[in-house]
C-alpha positions as CSV (number, residue, x, y, z in Angstrom):
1,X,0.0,0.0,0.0
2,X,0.8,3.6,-0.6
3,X,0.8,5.8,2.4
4,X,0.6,9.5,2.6
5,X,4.3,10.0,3.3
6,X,5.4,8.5,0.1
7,X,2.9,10.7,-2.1
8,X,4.5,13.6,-0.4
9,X,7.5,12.1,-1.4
10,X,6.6,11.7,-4.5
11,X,5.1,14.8,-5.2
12,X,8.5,16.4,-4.2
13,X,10.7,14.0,-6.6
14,X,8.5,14.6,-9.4
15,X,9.0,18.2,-8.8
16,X,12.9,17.9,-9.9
17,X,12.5,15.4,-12.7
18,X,13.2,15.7,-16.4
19,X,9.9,16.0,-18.1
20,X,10.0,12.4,-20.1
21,X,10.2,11.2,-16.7
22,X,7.3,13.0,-15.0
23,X,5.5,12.1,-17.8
24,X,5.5,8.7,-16.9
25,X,4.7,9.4,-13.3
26,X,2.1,12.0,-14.5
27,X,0.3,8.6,-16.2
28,X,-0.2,7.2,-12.4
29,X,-2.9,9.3,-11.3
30,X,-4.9,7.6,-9.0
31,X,-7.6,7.7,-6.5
32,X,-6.8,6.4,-3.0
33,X,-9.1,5.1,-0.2
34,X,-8.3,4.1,3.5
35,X,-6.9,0.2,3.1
36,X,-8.1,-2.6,5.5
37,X,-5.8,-3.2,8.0
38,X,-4.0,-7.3,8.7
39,X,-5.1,-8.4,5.6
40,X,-2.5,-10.2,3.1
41,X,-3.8,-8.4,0.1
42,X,-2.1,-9.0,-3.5
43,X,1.0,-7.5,-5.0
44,X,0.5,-5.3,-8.3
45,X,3.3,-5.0,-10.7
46,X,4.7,-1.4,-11.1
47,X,5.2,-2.1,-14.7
48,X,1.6,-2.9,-15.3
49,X,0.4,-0.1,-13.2
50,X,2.8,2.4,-15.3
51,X,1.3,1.2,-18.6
52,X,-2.7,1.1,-17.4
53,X,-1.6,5.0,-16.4
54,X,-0.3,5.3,-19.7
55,X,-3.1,4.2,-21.8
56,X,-5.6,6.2,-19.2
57,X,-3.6,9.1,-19.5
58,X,-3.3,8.8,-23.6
59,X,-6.7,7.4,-23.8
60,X,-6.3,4.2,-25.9
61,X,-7.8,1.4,-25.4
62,X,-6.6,-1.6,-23.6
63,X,-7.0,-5.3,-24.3
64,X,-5.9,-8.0,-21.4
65,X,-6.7,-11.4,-20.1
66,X,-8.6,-11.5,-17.0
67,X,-9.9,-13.7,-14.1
68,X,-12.6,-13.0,-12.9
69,X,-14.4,-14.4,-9.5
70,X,-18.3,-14.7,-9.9
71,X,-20.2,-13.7,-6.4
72,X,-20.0,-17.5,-5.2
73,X,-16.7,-17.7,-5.3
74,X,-15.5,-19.7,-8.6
75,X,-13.0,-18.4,-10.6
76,X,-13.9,-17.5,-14.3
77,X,-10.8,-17.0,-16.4
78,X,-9.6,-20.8,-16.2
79,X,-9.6,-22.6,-19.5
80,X,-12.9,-24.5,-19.1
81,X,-14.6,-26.9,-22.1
82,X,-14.9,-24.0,-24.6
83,X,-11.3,-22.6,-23.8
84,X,-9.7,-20.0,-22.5
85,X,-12.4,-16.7,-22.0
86,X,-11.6,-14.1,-24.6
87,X,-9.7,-11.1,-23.7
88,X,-11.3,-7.9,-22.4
89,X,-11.0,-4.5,-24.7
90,X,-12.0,-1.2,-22.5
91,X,-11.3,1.9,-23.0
92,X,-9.6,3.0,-19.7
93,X,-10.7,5.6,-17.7
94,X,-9.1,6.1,-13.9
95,X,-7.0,4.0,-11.4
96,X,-8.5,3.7,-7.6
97,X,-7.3,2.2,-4.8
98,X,-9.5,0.7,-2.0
99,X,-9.4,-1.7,0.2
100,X,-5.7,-2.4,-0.4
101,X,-6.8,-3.2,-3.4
102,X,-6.0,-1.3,-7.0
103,X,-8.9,-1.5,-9.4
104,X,-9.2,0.1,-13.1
105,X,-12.6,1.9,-13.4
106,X,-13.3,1.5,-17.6
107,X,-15.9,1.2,-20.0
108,X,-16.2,-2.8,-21.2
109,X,-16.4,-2.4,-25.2
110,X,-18.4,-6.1,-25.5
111,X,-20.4,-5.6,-22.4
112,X,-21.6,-1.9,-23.4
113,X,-21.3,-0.7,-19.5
114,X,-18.6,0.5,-16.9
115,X,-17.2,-1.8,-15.0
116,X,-14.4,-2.1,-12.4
117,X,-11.1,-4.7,-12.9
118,X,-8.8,-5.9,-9.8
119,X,-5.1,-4.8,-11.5
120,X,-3.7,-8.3,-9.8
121,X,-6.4,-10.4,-11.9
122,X,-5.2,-8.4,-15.2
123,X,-2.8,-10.3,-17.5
124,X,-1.5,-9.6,-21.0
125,X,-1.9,-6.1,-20.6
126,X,-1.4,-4.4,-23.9
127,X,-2.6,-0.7,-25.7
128,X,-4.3,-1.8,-29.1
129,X,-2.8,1.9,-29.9
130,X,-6.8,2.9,-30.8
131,X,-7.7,6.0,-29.1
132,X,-11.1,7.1,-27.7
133,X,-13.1,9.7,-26.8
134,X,-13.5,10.0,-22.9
135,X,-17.3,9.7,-21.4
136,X,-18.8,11.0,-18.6
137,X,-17.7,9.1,-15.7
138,X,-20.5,6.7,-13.5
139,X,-20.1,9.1,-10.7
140,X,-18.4,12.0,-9.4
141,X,-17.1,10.3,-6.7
142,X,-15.2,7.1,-8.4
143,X,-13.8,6.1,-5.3
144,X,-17.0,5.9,-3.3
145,X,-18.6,4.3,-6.5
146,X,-15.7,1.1,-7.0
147,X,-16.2,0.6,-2.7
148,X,-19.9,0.9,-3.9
149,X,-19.3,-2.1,-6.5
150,X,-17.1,-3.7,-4.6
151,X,-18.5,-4.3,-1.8
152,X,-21.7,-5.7,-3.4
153,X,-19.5,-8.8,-4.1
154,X,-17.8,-8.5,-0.7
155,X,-20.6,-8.8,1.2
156,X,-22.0,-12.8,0.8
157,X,-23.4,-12.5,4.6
158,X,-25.0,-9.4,6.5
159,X,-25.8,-9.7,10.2
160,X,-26.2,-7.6,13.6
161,X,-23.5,-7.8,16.2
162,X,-24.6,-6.1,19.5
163,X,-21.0,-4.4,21.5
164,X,-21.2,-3.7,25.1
165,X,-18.6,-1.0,24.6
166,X,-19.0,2.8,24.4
167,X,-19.1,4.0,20.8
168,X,-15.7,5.8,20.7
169,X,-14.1,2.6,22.2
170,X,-15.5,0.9,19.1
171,X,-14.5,3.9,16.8
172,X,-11.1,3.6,17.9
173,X,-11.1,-0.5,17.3
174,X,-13.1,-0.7,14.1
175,X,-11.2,2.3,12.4
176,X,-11.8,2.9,8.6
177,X,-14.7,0.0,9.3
178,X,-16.7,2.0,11.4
């Protein structure tokens, strides 16, 4: 995960770097959102990240592999009796963090609709050099709408836990859960 300090950081390097350099950096723009804490969350590969910024930033659409987890849990991107699933085209649109998690917000050319994609899950990730023309965004708030998305698959079970514990107490516990 990327904490504040090394954004500041960031921001400061990128102050002193030759522009074909801070282009690159420039490509990363992303939204960030509080990660879960003890969790053993997936690494992303700077590499992929840097050309996902890229194609966002240039606005050309992207064609991958990708494995996909349906909300009971199977995997979909296995080679099953009819093969491999076809790659994905999108044209990308924005990079958001959440949860720990790094997530491409983009427009699904085949499925007609936004739609969010886990960055670890991604493979083959490739610009088809074809450029597009950006649309108006699901929401205003991207980040709020991927925790909106992702939490519909996240949440399998809902219940009601009763705390004998003042509320701060439980503020201070639960943190970016509360």
């Amino acid at each position: 995960g990327i904490e504040d300090a090394a954004l500041r950081a960031l921001a400061t390097v990128r102050q002193v770097m030759p522009s074909r350099l801070r282009a690159r950096v420039d490509a990363l723009h992303v939204t960030t959102v509080p990660r879960g804490r003890g969790r053993d969350l997936p690494r992303v590969d700077t590499e992929r990240l840097l050309e996902i910024g890229q194609a966002v930033r240039a606005r050309e659409v992207l064609r991958f592999d990708y494995e996909a987890v349906s909300r009971d849990g199977r995997r979909d991107g296995a080679d099953g009796p009819e093969g491999p699933p076809p790659p994905r085209r999108v044209e990308p649109h924005h990079v958001v963090t959440w949860g720990g998690r790094w997530y491409l917000v983009a427009w699904d050319l085949a499925r007609d609709d936004w739609r969010t994609f886990r960055v670890d899950r991604m493979r083959e990730v490739r610009s088809v050099s074809h450029r597009f023309r950006a649309r108006e965004l699901p929401a205003e708030d991207l980040a709020a709408w991927v925790a909106t998305k992702t939490r519909q698959v996240q949440m399998k079970v809902s219940g009601t836990v009763v705390v004998h514990a003042p509320a701060e107490f439980v503020r201070q516990r639960m943190g970016w859960w509360a």
